[in-house]
N, C-alpha and C positions, 0 to 999 in steps of 0.2 A: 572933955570931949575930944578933946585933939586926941587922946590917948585911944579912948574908944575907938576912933577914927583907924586906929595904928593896929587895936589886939581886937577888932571886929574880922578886920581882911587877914590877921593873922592865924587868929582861931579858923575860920572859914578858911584860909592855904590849909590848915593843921590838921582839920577835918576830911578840907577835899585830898589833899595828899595821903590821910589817910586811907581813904576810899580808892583814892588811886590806888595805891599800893596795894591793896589787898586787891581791887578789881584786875591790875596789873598782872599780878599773881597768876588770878582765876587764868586773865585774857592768856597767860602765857602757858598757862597751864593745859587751857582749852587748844591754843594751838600747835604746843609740843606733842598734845592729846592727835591733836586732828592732823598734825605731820604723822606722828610714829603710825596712823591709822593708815592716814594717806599712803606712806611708804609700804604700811602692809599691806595694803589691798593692792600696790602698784605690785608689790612683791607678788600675793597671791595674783594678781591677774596677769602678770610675767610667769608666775609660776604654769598656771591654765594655760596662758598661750605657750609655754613649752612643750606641756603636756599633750596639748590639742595638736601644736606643730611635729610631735613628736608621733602621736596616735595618726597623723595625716602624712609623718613620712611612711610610717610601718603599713597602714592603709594604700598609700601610693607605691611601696616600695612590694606590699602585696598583689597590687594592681597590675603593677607592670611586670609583675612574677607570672599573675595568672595569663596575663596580655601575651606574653612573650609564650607562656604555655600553650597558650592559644593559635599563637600566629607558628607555632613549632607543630603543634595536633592537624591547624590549616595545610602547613608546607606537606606535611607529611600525607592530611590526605590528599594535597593535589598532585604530589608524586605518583600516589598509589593509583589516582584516579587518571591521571596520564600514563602511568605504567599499566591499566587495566584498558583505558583507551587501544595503545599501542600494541596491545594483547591482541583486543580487542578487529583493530584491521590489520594486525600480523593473521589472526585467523580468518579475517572474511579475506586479505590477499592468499591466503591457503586455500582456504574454501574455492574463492575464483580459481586459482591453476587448478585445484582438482574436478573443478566445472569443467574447466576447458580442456582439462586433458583427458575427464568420464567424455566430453562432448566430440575431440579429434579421435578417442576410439572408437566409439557408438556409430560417427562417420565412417571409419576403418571399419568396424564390420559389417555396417549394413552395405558397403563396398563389396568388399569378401561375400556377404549374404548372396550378394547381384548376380558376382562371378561365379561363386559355386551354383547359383541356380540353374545362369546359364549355361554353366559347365552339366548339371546334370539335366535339363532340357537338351544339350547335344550327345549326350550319353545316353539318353532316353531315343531321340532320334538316331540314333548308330544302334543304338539295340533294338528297334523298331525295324530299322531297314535291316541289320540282320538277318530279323526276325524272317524278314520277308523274302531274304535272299535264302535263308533256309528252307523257306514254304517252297519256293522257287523251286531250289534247289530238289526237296524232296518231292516235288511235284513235276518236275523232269527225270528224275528218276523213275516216277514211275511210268509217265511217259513212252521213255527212253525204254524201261524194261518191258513196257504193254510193247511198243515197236521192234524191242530186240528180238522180241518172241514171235512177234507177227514177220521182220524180216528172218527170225529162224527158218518160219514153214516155208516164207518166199523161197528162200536160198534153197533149202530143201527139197521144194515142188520145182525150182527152177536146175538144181543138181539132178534129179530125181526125171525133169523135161529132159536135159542134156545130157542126162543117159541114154532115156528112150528116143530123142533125135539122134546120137552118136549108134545105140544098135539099130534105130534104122536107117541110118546112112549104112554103118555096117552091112545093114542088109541088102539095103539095096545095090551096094559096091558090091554085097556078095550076089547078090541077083544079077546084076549087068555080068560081072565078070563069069558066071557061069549060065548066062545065058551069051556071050560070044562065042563061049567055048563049046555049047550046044551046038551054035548054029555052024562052027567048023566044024563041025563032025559030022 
């Protein structure tokens, strides 16, 4: 019995270390399994987030292509759109001088309009009084010529008196004087 006592716990080590040994195996098996797994999938999922960091730099590095495309399309249109501004009241400051300068001539000639009116309203009255010194004028002429004619026959009838006063003085000088000379005789 003593013996049994000795090759009972021996066989049973003989078996369990069998069992071990072989499970050992498995266990080592399973975990050099579940390492080289582990390491692949860390690997594959190193590899992913390369991939994924790599597809999100080329996406970012896209992004900030189109971004910068972007803010270069913006600069550009607000250049354009300040150079269209700038255009923009460079022509309403044109516009205005040529307001101001159609509106200082428009003043300038309705000025001129004033003066030349009132210059032909005083032209018009110079040709009116003229006119009237013409009338005037030809209306003393005929005046003038109705009385030159009328003082014609005066001077005439009064030539024409101071004849016949002169031959009758004549005659009466000739009458006295040959009536003195009668009356010596």
């Amino acid at each position: 019995m003593k013996k049994l006592y000795f090759i009972i716990p021996v066989v049973l080590a003989a078996i369990f270390f069998f069992f071990y040994l072989s499970e050992k195996n498995r266990i080592q098996e399973d975990i050099r399994a579940t390492a080289e797994r582990t390491a692949r999938e860390a690997e594959q999922r190193q590899k992913e987030r390369d991939e994924e960091q790599a597809r999100s730099r080329a996406e970012a590095v896209v992004q900030s292509n189109k971004r910068a495309e972007e803010r270069e399309k913006k600069r550009l249109e607000d250049e354009a759109q300040k150079a269209e501004f700038q255009a923009a009241k460079d022509a309403r400051e044109t516009a205005f001088q040529e307001s101001d300068r159609a509106y200082k001539q428009t003043v300038k000639l309705q000025e001129d309009r004033t003066a030349a009116r009132d210059q032909l309203r005083r032209a018009k009255e110079q040709t009116d009084l003229q006119q009237v010194q013409v009338d005037y004028i030809k209306n003393s002429i005929k005046d003038i010529t109705a009385k030159k004619s009328i003082y014609e026959q005066s001077l005439g009838k009064l030539e024409t008196a101071e004849r016949a006063v002169a031959a009758a003085e004549a005659a009466r000088a000739a009458a006295a004087a040959a009536a003195p000379a009668g009356r010596r005789s």
